[in-house]
C-alpha positions as CSV (number, residue, x, y, z in Angstrom):
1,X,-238.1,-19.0,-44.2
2,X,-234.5,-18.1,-43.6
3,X,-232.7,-16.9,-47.0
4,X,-228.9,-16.4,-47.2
5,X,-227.2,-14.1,-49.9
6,X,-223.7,-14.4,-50.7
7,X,-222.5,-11.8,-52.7
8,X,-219.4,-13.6,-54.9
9,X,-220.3,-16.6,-53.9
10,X,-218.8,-18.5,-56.9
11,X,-215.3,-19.0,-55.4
12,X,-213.5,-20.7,-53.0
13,X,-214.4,-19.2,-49.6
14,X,-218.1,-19.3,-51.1
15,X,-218.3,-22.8,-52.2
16,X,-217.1,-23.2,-48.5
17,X,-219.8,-21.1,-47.0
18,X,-222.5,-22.9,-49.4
19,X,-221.2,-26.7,-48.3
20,X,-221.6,-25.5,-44.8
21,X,-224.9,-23.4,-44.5
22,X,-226.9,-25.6,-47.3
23,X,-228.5,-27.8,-44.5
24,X,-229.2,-24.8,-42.3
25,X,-231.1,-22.4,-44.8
26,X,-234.2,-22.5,-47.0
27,X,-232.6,-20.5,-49.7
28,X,-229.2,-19.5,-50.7
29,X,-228.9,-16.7,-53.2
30,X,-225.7,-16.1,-54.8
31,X,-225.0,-13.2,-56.6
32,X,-222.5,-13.8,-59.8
33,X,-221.1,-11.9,-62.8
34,X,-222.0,-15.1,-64.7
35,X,-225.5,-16.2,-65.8
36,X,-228.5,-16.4,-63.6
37,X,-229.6,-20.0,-62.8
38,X,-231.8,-22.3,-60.6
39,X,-230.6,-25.5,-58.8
40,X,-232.1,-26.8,-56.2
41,X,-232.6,-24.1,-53.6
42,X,-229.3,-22.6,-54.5
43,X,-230.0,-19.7,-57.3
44,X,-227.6,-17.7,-59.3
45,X,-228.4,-14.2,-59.6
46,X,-226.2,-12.0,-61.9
47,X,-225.4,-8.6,-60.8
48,X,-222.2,-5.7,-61.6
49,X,-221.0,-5.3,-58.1
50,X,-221.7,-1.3,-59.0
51,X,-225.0,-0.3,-59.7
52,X,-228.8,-1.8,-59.0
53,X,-229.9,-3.6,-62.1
54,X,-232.6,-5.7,-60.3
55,X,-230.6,-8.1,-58.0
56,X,-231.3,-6.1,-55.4
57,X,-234.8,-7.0,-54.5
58,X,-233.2,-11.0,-53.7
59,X,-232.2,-9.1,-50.6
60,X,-235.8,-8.6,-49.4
61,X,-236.5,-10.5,-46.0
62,X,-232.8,-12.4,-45.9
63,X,-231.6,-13.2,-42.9
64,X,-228.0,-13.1,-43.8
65,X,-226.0,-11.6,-46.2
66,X,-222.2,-12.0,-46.6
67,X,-219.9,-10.3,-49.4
68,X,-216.8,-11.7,-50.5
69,X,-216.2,-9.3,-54.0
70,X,-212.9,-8.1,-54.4
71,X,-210.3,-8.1,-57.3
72,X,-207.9,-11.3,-55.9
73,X,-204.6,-10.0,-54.8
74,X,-202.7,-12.7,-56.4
75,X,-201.1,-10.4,-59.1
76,X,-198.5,-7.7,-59.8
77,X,-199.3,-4.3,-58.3
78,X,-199.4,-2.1,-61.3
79,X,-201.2,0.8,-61.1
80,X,-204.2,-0.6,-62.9
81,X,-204.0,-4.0,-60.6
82,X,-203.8,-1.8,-57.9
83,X,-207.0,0.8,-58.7
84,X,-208.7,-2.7,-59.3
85,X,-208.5,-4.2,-56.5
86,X,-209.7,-1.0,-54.3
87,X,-212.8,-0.2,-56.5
88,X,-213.8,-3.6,-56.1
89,X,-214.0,-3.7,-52.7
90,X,-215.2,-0.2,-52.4
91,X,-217.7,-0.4,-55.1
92,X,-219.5,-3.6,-54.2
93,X,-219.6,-2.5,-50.6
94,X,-221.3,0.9,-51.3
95,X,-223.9,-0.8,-53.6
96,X,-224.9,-3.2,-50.9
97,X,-225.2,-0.1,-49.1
98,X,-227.5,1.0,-51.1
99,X,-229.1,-1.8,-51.4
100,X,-230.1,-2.4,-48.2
101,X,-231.3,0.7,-47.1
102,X,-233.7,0.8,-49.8
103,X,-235.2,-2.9,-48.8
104,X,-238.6,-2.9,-46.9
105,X,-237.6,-5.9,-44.8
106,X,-233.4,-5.6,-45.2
107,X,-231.4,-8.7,-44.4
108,X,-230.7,-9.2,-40.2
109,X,-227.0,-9.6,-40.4
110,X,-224.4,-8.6,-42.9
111,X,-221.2,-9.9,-42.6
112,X,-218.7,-7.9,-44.9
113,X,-214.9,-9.1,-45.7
114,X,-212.2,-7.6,-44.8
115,X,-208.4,-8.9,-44.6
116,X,-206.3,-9.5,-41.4
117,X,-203.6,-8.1,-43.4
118,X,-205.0,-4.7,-42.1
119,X,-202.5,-5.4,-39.2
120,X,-198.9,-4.2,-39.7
121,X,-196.0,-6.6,-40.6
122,X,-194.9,-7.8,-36.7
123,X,-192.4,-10.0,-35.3
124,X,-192.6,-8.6,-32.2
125,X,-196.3,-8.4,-30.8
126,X,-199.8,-10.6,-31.5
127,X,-202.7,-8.1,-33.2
128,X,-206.3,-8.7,-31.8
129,X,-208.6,-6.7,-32.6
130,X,-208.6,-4.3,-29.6
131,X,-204.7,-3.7,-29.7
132,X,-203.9,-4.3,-33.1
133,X,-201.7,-1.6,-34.8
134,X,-202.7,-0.7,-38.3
135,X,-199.4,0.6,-40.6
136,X,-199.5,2.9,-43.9
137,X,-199.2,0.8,-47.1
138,X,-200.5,-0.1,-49.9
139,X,-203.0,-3.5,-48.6
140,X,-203.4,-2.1,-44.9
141,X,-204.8,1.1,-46.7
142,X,-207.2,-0.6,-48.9
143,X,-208.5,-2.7,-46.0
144,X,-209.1,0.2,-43.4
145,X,-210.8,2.2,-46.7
146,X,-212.9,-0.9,-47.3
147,X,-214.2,-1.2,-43.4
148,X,-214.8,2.4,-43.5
149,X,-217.2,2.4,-47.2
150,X,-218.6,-0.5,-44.9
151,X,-219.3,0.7,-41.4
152,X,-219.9,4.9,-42.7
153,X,-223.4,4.1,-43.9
154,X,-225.5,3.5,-41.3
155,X,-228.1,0.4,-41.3
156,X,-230.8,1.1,-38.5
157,X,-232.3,-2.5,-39.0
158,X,-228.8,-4.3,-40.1
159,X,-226.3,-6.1,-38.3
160,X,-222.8,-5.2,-39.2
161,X,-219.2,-7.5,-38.9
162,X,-216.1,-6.8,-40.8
163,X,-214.5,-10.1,-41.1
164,X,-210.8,-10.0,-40.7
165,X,-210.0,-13.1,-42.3
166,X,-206.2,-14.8,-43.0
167,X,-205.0,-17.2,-45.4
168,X,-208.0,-20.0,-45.5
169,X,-206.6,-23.8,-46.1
170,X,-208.4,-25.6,-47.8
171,X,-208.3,-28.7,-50.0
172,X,-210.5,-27.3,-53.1
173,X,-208.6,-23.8,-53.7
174,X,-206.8,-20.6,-51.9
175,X,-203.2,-20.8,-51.0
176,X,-202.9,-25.0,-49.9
177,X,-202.7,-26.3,-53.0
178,X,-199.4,-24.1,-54.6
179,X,-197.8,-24.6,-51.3
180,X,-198.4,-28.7,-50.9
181,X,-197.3,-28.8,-54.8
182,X,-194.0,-26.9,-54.2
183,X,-193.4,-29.3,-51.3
184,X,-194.2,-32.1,-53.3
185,X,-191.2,-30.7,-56.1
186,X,-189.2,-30.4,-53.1
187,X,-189.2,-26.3,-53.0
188,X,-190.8,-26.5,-49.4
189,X,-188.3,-24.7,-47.3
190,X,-188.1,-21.7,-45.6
191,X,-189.3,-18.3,-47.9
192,X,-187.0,-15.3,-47.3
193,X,-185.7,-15.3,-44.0
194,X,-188.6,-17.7,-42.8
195,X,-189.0,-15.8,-39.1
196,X,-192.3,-14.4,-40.5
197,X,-195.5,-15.5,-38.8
198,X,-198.1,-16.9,-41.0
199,X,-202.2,-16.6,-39.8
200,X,-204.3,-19.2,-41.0
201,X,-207.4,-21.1,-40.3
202,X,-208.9,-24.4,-41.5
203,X,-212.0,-23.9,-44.4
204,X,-214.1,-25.7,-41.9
205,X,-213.3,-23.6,-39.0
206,X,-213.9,-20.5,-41.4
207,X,-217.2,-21.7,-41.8
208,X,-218.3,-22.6,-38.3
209,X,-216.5,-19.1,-36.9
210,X,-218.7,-17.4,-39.7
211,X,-222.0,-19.6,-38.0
212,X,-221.2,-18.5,-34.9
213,X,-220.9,-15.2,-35.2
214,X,-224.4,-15.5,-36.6
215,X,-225.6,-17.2,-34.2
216,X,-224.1,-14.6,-31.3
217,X,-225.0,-11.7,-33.4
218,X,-221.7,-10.2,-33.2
219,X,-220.8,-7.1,-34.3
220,X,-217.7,-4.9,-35.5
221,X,-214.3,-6.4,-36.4
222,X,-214.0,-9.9,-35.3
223,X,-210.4,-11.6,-36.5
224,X,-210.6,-14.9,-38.3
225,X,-207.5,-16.7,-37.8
226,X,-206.7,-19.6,-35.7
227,X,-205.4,-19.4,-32.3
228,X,-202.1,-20.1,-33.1
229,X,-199.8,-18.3,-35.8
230,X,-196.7,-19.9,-36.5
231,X,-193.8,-19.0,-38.5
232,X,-192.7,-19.9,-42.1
233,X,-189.7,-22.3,-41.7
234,X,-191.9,-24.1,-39.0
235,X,-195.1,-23.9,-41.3
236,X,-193.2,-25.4,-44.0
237,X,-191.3,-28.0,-42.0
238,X,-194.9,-29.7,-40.6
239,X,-195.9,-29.7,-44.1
240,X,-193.1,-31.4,-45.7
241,X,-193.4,-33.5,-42.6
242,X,-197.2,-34.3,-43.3
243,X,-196.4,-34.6,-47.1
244,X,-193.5,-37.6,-46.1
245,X,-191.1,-35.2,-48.1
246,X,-187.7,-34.8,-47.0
247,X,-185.9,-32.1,-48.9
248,X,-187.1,-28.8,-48.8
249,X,-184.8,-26.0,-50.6
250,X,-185.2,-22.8,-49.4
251,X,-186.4,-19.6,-51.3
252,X,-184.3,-16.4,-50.5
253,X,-185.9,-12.9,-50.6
254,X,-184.0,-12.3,-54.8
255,X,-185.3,-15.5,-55.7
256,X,-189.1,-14.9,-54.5
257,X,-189.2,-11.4,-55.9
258,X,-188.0,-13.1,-59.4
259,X,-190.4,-16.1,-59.4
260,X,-192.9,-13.3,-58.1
261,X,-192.4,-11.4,-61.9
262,X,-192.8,-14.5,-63.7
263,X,-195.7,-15.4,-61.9
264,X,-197.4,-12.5,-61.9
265,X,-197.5,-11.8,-57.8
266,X,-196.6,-10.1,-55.4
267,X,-193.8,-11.0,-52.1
268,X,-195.9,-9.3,-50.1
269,X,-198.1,-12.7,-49.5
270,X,-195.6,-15.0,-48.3
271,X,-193.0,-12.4,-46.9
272,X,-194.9,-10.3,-44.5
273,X,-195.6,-11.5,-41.1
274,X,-198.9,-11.8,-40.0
275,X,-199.2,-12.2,-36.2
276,X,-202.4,-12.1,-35.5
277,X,-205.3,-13.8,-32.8
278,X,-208.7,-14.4,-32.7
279,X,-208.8,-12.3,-29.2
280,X,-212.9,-11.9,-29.6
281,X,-214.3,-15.2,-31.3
282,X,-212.6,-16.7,-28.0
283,X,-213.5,-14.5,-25.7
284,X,-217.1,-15.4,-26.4
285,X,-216.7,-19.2,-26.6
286,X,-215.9,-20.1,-30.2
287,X,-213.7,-23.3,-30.1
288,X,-211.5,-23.9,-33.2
289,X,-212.2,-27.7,-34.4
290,X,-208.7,-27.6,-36.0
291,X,-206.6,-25.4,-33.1
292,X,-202.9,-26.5,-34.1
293,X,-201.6,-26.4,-37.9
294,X,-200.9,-30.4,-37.3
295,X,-204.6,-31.3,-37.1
296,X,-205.4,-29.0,-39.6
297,X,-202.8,-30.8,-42.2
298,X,-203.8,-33.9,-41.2
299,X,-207.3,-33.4,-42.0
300,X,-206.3,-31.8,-45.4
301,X,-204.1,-34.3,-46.7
């Protein structure tokens, strides 16, 4: 009977992973802050994200279990926003530490996110994840202090894969829809000086590269991104282009960093440039079903 547990399942990425792997396990176990339920062979499990209350013993003989908590990083980085979002990677990750090692049959694989933002701001050079160079700030610290409360604890009978994901498109949730509605009010131009790359991947794609890595039984840091970053003012041009919208005003540095405050945001996630390449899914044979941004717009709108 194969059993997958997503820890924070309840989102976006997690509805995504649940669409895709329904058909291909016997059980799916999500663990939730919310309420504990039962539909179908998809069941809700609450748990804390800190300490064992019982949840725990849903990871008994799973053959997969992928973790997705974290504090969102779509807000202003007070000091409290900021302590947040670290303990809620850190935490979560050292309770399914703990949890694991004290299963009698632990789950086979466990597949752990992490951000490609690890990768410092570059113009200049693509990061994989052999050559990658990992800067000093505030998000590229959290992430290498998350893979590290990941990888530290050793799992004898557990598969481990930090998943270095980028900006996911979808059409139900993540970063798509504000951008395709500012394009659609005619704000789709350029954001600061527009030369910064953006790394993305199709919600499909996400998926399958998650499968495959399954399947392969890869382990370590894999990058999920698409082959092909691209930069701002030519991400927003194909969208406006997609979206049959002609004007796009552009959106200098001041102006982000005010609508930013109102918000409640940060610059950070459309300003820095994310170059980055999915150097080791391709090496072993993973082919991207939506390679180019074009298809992938396409198939969202």
């Amino acid at each position: 009977m194969k059993k997958l547990i997503i820890a924070a399942g309840t989102g976006f990425l997690g509805q995504v992973l649940v669409n895709h792997f329904e058909n291909k396990f016997d059980e799916i176990v999500i663990l939730t802050r919310g309420q504990s339920s039962v539909n179908g062979k998809i069941k809700l499990v609450n748990w804390d994200a800190k300490t064992l209350t019982g949840w725990e013993t849903e990871l008994e003989n799973a053959t997969v279990l992928i973790n997705l908590a974290g504090k969102s990083v779509d807000c202003r980085y007070t000091e409290k926003n900021k302590k947040e979002i670290l303990l809620s990677r850190i935490q979560s990750t050292k309770v399914l530490n703990q949890a694991v090692l004290a299963c009698t049959n632990p789950p086979k694989h466990w597949l752990n996110s992490s951000i490609s933002t690890i990768y410092r701001f570059s113009l200049d050079k693509q990061m994989s994840e052999e050559n990658g160079e990992i800067g000093n700030d505030f998000s590229m610290n959290v992430a290498q202090s998350w893979e590290k409360a990941f990888f530290k604890t050793a799992t004898p009978n557990t598969l481990k894969t930090a998943l270095r994901t980028s900006i996911v498109l979808g059409k139900n949730g993540g970063a798509f829809i504000p951008l395709k509605r500012l394009t659609q009010f005619g704000l789709g131009g350029k954001q600061g000086k527009g030369n910064q790359f953006i790394s993305w991947i199709h919600a499909e794609d996400f998926a399958r590269a998650i499968d495959f890595i399954i399947e392969k039984q890869m382990t370590g840091v894999i990058n999920i991104v698409s082959p092909q970053s691209i930069s701002n003012t030519n991400f927003m041009a194909q969208l406006r282009k997609q979206l049959n919208v002609f004007i796009g005003l552009p959106t200098p540095e001041f102006l982000l960093k005010i609508g930013a405050k109102i918000i409640g945001t940060e610059t950070e996630l459309v300003l820095k440039s994310r170059n980055v390449i999915p150097k080791r899914l391709q090496e072993n044979g993973f082919e991207f079903e939506f390679n180019t941004l074009e298809k992938a717009l396409k198939n969202l709108l």
